[in-house]
N, C-alpha and C positions, 0 to 999 in steps of 0.2 A: 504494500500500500504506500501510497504518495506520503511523503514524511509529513508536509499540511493538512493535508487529508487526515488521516492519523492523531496529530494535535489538536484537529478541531472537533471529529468526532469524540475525541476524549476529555470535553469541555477547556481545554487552556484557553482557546478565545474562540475566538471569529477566526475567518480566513484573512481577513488584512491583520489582523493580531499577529495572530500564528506568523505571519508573512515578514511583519518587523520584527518580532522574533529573534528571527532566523537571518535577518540580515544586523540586527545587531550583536550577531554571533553567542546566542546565549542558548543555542540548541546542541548538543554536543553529540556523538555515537559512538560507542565504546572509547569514549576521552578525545575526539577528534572534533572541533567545531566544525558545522555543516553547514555552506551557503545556498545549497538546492533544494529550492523547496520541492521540489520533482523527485528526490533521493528516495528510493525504496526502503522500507523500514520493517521489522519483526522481532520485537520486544523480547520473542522467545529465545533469540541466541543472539538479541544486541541488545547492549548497554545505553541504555535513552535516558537523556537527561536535559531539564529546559531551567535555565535561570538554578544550576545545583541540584536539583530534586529527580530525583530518579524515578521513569513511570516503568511501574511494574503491569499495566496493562498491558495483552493482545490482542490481535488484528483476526486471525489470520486460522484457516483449519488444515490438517497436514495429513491425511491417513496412509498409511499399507494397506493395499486390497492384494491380496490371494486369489488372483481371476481365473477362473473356472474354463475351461475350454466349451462351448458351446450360448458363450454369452457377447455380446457387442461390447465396446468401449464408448462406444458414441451418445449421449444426453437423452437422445428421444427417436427411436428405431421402430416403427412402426410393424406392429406382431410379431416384435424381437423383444426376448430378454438383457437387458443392458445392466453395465454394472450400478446402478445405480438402485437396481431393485435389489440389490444387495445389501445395501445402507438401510438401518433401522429408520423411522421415521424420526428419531430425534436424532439424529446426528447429519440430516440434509440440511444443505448449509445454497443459500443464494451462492450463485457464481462459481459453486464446485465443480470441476472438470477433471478430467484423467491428462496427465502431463506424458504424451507420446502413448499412439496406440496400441494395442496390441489385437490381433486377428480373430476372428471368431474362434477360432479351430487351437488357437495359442491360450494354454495356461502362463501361471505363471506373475511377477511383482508390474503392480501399477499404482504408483501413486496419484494420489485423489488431494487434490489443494483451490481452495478459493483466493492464491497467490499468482493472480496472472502474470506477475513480474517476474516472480523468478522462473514458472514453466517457461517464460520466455527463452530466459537465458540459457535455460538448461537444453532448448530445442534450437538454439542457434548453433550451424555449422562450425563455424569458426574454432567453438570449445569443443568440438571431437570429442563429447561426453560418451564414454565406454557405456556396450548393453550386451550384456552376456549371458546366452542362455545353454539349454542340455536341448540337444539336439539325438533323437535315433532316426534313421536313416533303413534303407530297405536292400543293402548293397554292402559293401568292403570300402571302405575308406584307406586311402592308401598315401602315401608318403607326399605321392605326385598332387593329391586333392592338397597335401599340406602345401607343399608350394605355389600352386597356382592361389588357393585363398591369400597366401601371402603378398603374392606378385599382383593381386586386383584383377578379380573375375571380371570378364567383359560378358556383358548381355546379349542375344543373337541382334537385340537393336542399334549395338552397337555402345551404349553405355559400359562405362568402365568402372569398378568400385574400388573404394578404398581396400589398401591392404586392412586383411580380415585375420585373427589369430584362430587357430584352427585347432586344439587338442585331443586328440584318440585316446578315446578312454576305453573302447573294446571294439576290435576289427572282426568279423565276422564275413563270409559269403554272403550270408541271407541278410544280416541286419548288423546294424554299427551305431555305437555311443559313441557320443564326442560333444564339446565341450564350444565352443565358437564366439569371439566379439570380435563384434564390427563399432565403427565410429562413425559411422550416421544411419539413416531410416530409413533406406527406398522403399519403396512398395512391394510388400511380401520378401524382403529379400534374400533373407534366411532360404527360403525355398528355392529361389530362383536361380541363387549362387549353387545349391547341392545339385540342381535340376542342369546345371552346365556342365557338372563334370560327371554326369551320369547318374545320379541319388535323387530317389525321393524321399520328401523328408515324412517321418509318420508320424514324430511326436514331437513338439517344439513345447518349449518352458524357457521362460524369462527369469534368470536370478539374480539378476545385477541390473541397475543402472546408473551410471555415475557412481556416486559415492556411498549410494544405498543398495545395501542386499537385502535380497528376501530373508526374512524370520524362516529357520525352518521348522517351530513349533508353531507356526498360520497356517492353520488349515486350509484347504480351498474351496472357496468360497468365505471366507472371513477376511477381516477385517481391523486391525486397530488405530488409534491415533500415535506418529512419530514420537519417539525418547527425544530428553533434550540431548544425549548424545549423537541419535541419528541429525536432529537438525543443526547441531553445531558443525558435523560435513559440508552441507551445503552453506557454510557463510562465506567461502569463496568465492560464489554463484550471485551474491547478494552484491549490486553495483559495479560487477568488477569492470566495466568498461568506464569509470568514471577515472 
């Protein structure tokens, strides 16, 4: 949330309050005085402080969902079940959204935040935010799949992907485990990339992304709210282009 925004909903003034504020340097974040009133804010893993007084309020909802393979990602999916029918009724929150999709057919970690700033930053190109999931396969995974995921699968349309890390966890004729992050999101691409060097993929799970892993005591289909330790990860994410 806008750091104005934020001071104002949390009564310190008005938005021209709040405004001078901030330009006579008396709004501080973890000890830093702050001239943007545009600066993203989350009291849960920063230090807020206006004229010395430290606000111990939040903004902001943060969950782990354990998504179920056979469910949408998407807010309102017509004669589809979404993860949203997941959520008790008291824990829907306005402006809640899944930060980076995941497939109907994929289980597996999706975080759920009414934080459209930082899903931003976490889905921008640029920070190559790691997503690593368990992959089985219907084929032998071979040394040669590890290199080419390395060297950036090319798509028959001609698209080229990032180098992808590729780990074998059990090689089989019929069927193979292994382990896969890539650094951005094309569409299906997990599939797409095994689908080029001969695999199809049968089972896809998401247990990583960025700095947060799946709990493996979360059930699938559950749900909780982030530790302050999970969200103190993400305060790198919080402004860093500032």
């Amino acid at each position: 949330m806008r750091l104005d925004q934020f001071l104002t909903i949390l009564g310190v003034g008005s938005r021209k309050q709040v405004k001078r504020l901030i330009v006579r340097k008396q709004v501080r974040i973890d000890g830093r005085i702050i001239l943007a009133d545009d600066y993203n804010v989350e009291p849960k893993i920063q230090l807020v402080s206006v004229a010395g007084k430290i606000i111990t309020k939040t903004c902001h909802t943060y969950y782990m969902l354990h998504k179920p393979a056979g469910v949408v990602t998407t807010s309102q999916e017509k004669n589809q079940r979404t993860v949203f029918d997941l959520l008790a009724a008291a824990d829907q929150r306005e402006g809640l959204y899944p930060v980076g999709r995941l497939d109907k057919s994929t289980e597996g970690l999706l975080l759920l935040t009414d934080n459209g700033q930082l899903g931003y930053q976490l889905l921008l190109p640029e920070y190559h935010i790691a997503k690593t999931y368990e992959v089985v396969v219907n084929g032998k995974i071979t040394e040669g799949d590890q290199r080419a995921f390395f060297k950036g699968i090319v798509f028959p349309d001609g698209t080229k992907c990032k180098s992808a890390d590729l780990e074998i966890v059990r090689a089989a004729a019929n069927e193979s485990q292994a382990v896969v992050t890539i650094y951005e999101g094309k569409f299906h691409q997990i599939k797409k990339m095994f689908l080029c060097v001969g695999k199809k993929v049968t089972d896809l799970k998401r247990i990583r992304m960025g700095p947060l892993v799946l709990d493996p005591k979360l059930a699938v289909g559950h749900y909780r709210e982030l530790t302050q330790d999970e969200l103190l990860r993400f305060k790198p994410y919080f402004n860093c282009k500032k």
